[in-house]
C-alpha positions in Angstrom: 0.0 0.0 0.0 2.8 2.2 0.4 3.8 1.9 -3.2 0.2 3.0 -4.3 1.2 6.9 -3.9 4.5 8.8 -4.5 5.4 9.4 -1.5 7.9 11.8 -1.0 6.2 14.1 0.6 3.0 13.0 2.1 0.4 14.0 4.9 -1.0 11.4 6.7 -5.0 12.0 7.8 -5.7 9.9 11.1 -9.3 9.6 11.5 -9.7 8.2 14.8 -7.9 10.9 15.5 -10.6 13.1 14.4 -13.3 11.6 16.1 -11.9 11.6 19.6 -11.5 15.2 19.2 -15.5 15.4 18.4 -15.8 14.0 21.5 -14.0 15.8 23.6 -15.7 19.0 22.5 -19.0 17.6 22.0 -18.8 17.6 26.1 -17.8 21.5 25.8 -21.1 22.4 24.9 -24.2 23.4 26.8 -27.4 21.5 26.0 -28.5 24.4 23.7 -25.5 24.9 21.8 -24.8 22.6 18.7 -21.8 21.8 17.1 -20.9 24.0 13.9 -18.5 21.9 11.4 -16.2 24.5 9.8 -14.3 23.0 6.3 -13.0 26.0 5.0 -9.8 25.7 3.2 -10.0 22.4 2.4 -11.0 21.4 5.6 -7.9 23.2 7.4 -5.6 21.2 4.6 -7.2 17.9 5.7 -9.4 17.0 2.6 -12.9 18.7 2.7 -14.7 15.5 0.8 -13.1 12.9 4.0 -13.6 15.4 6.5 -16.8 16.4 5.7 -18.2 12.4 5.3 -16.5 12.1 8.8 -18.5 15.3 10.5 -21.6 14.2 9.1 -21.5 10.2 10.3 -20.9 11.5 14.2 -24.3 13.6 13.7 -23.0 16.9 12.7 -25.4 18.5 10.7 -24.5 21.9 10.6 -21.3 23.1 8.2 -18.9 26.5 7.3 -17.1 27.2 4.6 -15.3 30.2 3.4 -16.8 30.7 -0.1 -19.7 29.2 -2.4 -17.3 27.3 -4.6 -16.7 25.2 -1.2 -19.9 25.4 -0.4 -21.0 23.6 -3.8 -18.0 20.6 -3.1 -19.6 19.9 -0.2 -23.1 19.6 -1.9 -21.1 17.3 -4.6 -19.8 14.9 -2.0 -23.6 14.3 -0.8 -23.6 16.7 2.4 -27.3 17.5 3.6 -26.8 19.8 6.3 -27.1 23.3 6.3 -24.0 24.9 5.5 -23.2 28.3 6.2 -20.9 30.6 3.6 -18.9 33.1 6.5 -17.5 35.4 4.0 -19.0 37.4 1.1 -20.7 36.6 -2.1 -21.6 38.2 -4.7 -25.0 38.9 -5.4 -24.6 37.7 -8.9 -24.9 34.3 -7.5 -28.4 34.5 -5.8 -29.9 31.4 -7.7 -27.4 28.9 -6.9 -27.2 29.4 -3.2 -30.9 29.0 -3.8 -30.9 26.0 -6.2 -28.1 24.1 -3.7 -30.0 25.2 -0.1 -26.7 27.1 0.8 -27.2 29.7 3.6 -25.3 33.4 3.0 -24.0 35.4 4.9 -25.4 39.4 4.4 -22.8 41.8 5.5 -24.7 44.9 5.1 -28.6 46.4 4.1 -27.1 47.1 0.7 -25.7 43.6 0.3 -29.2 42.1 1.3 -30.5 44.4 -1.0 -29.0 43.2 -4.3 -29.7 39.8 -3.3 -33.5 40.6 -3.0 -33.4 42.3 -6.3 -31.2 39.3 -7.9 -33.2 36.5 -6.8 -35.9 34.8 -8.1 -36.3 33.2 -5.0 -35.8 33.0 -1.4 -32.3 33.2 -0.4 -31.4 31.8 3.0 -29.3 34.2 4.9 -27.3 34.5 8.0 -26.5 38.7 9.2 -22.8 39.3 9.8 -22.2 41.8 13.2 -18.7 43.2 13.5 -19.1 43.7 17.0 -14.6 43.8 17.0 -13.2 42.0 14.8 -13.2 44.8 12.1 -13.6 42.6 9.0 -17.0 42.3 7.7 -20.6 43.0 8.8 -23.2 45.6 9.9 -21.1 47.9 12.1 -23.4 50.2 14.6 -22.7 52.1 17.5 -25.4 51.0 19.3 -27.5 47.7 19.3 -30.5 49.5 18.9 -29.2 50.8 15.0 -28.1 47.8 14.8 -31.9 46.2 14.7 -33.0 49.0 13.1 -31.0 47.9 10.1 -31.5 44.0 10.8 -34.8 45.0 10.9 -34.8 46.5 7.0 -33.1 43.6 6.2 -36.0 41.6 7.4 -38.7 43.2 5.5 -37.0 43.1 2.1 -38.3 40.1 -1.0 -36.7 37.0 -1.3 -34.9 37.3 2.2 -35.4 34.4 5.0 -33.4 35.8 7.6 -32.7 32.6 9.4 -29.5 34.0 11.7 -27.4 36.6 13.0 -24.3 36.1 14.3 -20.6 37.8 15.0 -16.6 36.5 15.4 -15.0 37.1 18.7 -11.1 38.3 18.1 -9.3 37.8 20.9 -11.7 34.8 22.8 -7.9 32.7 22.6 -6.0 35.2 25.3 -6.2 35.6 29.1 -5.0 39.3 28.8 -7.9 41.1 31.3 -8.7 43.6 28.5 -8.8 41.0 25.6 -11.5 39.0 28.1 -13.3 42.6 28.6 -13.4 43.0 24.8 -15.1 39.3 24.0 -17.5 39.7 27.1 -18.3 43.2 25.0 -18.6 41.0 21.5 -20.7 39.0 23.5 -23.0 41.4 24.8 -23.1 43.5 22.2 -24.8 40.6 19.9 -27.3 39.3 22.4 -28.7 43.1 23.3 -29.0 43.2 19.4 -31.5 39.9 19.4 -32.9 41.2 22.5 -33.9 44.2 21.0 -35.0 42.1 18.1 -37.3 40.0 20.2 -38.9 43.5 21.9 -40.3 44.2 18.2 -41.6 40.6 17.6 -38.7 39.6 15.4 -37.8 36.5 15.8 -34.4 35.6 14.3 -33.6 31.2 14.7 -30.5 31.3 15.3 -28.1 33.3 17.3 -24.2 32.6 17.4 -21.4 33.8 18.5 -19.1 31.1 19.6 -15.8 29.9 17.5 -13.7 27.1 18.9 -11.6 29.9 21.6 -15.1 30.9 22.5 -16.8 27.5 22.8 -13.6 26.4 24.8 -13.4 29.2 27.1 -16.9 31.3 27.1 -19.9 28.2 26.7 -22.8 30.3 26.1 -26.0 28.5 26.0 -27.8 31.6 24.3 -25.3 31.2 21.3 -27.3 28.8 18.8 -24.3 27.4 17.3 -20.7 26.8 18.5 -18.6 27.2 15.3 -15.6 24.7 15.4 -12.4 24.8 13.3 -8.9 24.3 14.0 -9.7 21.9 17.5 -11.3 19.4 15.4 -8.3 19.1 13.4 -6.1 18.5 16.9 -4.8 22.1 16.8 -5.0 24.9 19.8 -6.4 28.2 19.1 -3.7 29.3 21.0 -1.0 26.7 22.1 0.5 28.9 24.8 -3.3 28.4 26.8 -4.1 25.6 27.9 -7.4 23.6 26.7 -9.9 21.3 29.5 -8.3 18.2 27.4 -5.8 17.0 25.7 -6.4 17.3 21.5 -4.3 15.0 19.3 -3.1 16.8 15.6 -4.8 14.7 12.9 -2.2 15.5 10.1 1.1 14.1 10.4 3.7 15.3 7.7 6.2 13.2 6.2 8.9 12.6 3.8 11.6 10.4 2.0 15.3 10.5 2.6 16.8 10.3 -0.1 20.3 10.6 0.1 22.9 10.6 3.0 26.7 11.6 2.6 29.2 12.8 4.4 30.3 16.3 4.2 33.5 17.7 5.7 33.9 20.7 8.5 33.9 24.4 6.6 32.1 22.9 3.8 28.5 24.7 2.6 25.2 23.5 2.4 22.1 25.2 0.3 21.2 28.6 -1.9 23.2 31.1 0.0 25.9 28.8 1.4 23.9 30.1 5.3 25.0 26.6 6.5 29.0 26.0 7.4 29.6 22.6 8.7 31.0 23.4 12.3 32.7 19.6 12.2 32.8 16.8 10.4 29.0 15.9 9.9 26.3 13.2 7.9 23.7 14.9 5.8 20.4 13.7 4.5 18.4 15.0 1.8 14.9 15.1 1.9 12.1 15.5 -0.2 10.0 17.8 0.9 10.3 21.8 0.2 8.6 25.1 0.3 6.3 24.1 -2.9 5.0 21.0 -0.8 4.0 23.8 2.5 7.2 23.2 4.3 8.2 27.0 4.7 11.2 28.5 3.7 11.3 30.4 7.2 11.8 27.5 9.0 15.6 27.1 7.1 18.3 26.4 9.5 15.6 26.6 12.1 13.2 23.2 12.1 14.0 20.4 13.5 12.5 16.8 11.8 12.7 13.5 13.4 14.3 10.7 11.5 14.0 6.7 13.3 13.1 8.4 16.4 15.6 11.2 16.6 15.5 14.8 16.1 17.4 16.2 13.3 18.1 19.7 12.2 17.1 21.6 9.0 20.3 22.4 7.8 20.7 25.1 5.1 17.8 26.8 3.3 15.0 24.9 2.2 14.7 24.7 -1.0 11.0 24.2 -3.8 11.4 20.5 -3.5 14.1 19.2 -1.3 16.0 20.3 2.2 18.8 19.1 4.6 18.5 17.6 7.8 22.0 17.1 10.4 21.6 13.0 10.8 24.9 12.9 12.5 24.7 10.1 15.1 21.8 8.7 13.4 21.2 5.6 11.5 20.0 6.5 8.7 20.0 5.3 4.9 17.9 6.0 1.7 14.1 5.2 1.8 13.7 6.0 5.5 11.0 8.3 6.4 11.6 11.8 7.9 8.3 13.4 10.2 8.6 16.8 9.7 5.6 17.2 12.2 4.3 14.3 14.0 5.2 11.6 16.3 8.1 8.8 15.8 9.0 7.2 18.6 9.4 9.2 21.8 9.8 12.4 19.8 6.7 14.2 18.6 7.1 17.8 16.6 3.8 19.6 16.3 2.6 22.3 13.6 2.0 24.8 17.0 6.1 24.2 17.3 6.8 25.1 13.3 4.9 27.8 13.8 6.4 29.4 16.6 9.8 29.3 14.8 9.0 31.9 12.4 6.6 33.9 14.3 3.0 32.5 12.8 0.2 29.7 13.9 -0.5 26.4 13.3 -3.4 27.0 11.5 -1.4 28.6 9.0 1.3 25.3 8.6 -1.6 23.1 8.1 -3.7 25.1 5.9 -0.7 25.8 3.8 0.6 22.3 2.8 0.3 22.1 -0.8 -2.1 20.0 -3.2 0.7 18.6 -5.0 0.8 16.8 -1.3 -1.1 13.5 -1.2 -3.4 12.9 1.8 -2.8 9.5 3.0 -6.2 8.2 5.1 -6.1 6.4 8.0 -8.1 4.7 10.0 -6.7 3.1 13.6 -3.5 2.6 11.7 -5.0 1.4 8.7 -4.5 3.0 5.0 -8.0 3.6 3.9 -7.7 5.9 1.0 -5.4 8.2 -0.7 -6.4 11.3 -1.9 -4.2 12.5 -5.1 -4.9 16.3 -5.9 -3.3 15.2 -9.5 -4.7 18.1 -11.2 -2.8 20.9 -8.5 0.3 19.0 -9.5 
């Protein structure tokens, strides 16, 4: 089975993985609250079609994606749930949200507006709030103008306003005026939907929660507890810590393929940045900066190679970098985790990240679709996932 994809670089998709992680946040949630699947990005670099398949046979039924072109994938792969867009759209594409049941998100009146006048019929549609995140959304001073507008919103033609909802900022920090600023988010939204409620507007759902809030703020009175990065095994912020332990789904890997032995004062790499301080053994590996693995993390990283850790030596290169083996045993064909666990010796994407000054959501996200996605199942190859056509 390991001959069935090329695997020189490779990311391995544990699925058991995955599903303990449901678990352990399922038991985050007040009774009210339900469990928000977010698969933006390809699901988080995880492979939207196997993660989605996953989400929905553990009784998920409620799904976020970035855009409508994700949106439609998941309708493709035979996804019924809802599934929310978070970001804009276009009114220009009024009649295929409504032909594939996708809900919208509105981020203004005007927005609404040239939906209404686009469609032909009802778009679903959930009301952005920037309440502090200062992206997208109706932005008020006050909740009151807030509803007033929500309110407009409401009363316009082939609208179902079926939500409102906003993104905490800073719900991933223990800095007292970060937790002053998402108790404000917080309060800011549900004086909105009271105010709502006073002129016999009803909206369905009400959210607010994303996976720092559902971790560290459980809200009952927020409809939907919107999930990303801790379903994939990542913190939303590693230096805090979470009720549980999560364990990273992706592992990524690569082949050696080369050792030698290189002399002390000779060069390594574009640059010549690496000087051989001794007498030293060198491995080649293929994996690069086109495959995810940054360039930022040259002379930096550390991989681990039969259970050892081993040094990034030199700039990465597109395709290929070097790694100190010196004291290892190590030949040609043997595997190199450049996050994951061999052995006693784990590396996680949190780790990577913190080299260069970034988050794990961004090491993840960012490994390549030349990449294959191996998927496994309590240690078992179940499927690989060849993005041939990214290659």
């Amino acid at each position: 089975m390991m001959n069935s994809f090329l695997r020189r670089a490779y990311a391995e998709i544990h699925l058991d993985r995955a599903r303990r992680n449901i678990e352990k946040i399922k038991s985050l949630l007040p009774e009210k609250t339900r469990l928000m699947a977010v698969i933006k990005a390809n699901a988080y670099g995880h492979d939207d079609e196997t993660m989605s398949e996953l989400f929905s046979s553990m009784g998920i039924e409620n799904f976020a994606v970035s855009n409508i072109h994700e949106a439609e994938k998941l309708r493709s792969y035979g996804i019924k749930g809802d599934i929310l867009i978070l970001g804009y759209t276009s009114p220009e594409y009024s009649e295929e949200l409504s032909r594939f049941d996708i809900i919208n998100t509105a981020v203004s009146y005007d927005h609404a507006k040239a939906f209404s006048e686009n469609a032909e019929s009802p778009v679903r549609i959930h009301i952005k709030l920037d309440t502090g995140m200062g992206r997208i959304g109706l932005k008020n001073d006050s909740p009151i103008e807030t509803a007033d507008e929500i309110e407009k919103i409401c009363a316009l033609k082939n609208i179902k306003v079926e939500g409102i909802f906003t993104h905490f900022a800073v719900a991933d920090s223990d800095d007292e005026d970060d937790i002053s600023y998402t108790e404000s988010q917080r309060d800011f939204i549900l004086a909105v939907s009271d105010e709502l409620r006073k002129r016999g507007i009803e909206i369905p759902a009400v959210h607010f929660l994303n996976s720092a809030g559902g971790t560290y703020y459980p809200d009952e009175r927020s409809s939907f507890a919107r999930f990303g990065v801790m379903l994939y095994g990542l913190m939303p912020n590693f230096k805090k810590p979470l009720p549980f332990e999560l364990e990273p789904v992706m592992e990524l890997k690569a082949e050696v393929s080369y050792v030698k032995e290189i002399k002390k004062g000779e060069y390594l790499s574009y640059g010549r940045t690496f000087r051989a301080p001794h007498d030293m053994k060198i491995a080649t590996v293929t994996i690069g900066y086109a495959d995810g693995y940054s360039r930022l993390l040259s002379n930096k990283a550390e991989a681990i190679v039969n259970g050892k850790r081993a040094k990034v030596a030199g700039r990465v290169c597109m395709d290929q970098l070097m790694l100190d083996v010196t004291g290892i045993d190590v030949k040609a064909g043997d595997i190199a985790t450049m996050f994951g666990t061999d052995g006693n010796e784990k590396i996680t994407a949190d780790e990577l990240a913190d080299l260069y000054g970034t988050i794990g959501y961004e090491i993840i996200c960012g490994i390549s679709m030349r990449v294959p996605r191996v998927i496994i199942d309590n240690g078992k190859i179940i499927n690989v996932i060849e993005y041939r056509h990214s290659v």
